[in-house]
C-alpha positions as CSV (number, residue, x, y, z in Angstrom):
1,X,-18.9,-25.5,-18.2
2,X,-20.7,-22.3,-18.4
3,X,-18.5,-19.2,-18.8
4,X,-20.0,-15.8,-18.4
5,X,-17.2,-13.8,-20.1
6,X,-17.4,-16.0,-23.2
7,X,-20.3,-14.5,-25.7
8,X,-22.2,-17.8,-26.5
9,X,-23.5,-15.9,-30.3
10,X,-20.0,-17.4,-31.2
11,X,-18.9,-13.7,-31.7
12,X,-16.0,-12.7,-29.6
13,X,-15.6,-9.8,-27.9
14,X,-14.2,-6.6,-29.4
15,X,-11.9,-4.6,-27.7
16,X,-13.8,-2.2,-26.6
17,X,-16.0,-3.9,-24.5
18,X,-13.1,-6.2,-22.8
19,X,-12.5,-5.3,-19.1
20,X,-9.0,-4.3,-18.2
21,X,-8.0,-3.4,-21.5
22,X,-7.4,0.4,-20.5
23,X,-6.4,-0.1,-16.6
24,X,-4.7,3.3,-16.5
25,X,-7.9,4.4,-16.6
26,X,-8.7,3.0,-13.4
27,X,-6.0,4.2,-11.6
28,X,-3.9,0.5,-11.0
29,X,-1.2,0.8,-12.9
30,X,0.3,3.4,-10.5
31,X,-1.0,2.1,-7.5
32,X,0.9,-1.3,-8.8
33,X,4.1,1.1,-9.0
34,X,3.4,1.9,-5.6
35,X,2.7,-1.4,-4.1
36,X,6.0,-3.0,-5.7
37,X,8.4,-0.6,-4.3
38,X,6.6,-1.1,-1.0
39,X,7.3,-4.8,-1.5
40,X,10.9,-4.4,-2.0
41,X,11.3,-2.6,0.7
42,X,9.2,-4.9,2.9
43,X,12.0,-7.6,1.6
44,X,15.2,-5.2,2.2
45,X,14.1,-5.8,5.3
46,X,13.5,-9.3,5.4
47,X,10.0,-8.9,5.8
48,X,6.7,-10.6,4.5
49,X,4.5,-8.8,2.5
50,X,1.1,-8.3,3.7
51,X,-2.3,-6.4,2.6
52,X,-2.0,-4.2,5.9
53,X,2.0,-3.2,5.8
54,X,1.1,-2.5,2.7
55,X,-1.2,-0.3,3.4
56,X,0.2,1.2,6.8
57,X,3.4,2.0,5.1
58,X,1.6,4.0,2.2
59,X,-0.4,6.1,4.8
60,X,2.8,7.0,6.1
61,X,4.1,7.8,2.3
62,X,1.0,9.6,1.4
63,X,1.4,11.6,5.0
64,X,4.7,12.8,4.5
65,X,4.1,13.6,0.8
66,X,1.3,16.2,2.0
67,X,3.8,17.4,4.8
68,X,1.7,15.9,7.9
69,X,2.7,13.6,10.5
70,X,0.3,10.5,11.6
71,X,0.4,8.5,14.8
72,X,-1.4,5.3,15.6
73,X,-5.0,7.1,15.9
74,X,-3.9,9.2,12.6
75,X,-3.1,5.6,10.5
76,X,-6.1,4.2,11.7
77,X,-8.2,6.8,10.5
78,X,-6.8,7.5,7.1
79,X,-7.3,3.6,6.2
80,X,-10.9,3.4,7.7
81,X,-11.2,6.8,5.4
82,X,-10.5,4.1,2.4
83,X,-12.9,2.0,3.6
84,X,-9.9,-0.8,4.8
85,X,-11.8,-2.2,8.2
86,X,-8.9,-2.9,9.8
87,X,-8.7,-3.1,14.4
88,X,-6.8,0.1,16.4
89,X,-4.8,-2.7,17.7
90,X,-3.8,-4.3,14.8
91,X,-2.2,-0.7,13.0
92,X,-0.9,-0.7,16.0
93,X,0.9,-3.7,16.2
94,X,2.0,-3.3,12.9
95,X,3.8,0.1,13.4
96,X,5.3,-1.0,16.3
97,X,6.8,-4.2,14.4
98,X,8.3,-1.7,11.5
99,X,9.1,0.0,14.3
100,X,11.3,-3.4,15.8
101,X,12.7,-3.8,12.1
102,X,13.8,-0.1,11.3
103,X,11.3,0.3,8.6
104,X,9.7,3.1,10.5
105,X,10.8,5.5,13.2
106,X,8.7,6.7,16.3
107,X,9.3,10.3,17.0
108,X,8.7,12.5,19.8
109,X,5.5,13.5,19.0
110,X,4.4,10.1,18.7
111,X,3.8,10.1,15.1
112,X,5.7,7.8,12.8
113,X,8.0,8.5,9.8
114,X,9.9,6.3,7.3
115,X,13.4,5.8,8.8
116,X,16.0,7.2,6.4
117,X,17.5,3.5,5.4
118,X,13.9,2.8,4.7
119,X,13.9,6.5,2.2
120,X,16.8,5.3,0.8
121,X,15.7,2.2,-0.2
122,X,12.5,3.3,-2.1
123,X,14.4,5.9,-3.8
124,X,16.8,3.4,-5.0
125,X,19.8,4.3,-3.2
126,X,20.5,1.3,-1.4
């Protein structure tokens, strides 16, 4: 079978020329970083990991970290912003069910935080 990433000259490739070999260059490694402690705090909570908690939840993270607060429309927005085509009604959904499992608070503005279990959890103090 026919593989593209295998030089047929019968030289194999150097280093240099391999794809992944620098990935910090890329920016994944820290992303990766990001992700897991997203996923163990998706399973502190005894919840499933998926590509849009994921992302919802690091909106919120990347929100709070610039000192700004983001409701439903403000979620949506930013993750459209990264080019993630994702409904209105599915972010919304999704808040409201961190919401139901204490990941996330609503507050009286209607924008949405971590909850401070949640904090605690990703800065490894619970």
């Amino acid at each position: 079978m026919y593989n593209p990433q295998v030089p047929m000259d019968g030289h194999s490739p150097t280093t240099e020329t391999r794809f992944g070999s620098n990935t910090q260059a890329f920016g994944k490694v820290p992303e990766q970083q990001g992700n897991q402690r997203i996923r163990h705090l998706l399973k502190c909570f005894g919840l499933r990991t998926s590509l849009i908690r994921l992302k919802v939840i690091d909106a919120l993270l990347t929100a709070a970290d610039n000192q700004r607060s983001l409701g439903v429309r403000g979620v949506h927005s930013h993750l459209l912003e990264l080019g993630i085509p994702l409904s209105f009604l599915s972010v919304r959904e999704v808040l409201k069910r961190l919401c139901s499992e204490g990941v996330i608070t609503l507050n009286a503005d209607k924008s949405y935080s971590l909850h401070e279990e949640a904090a605690k959890v990703l800065e490894g103090r619970a």
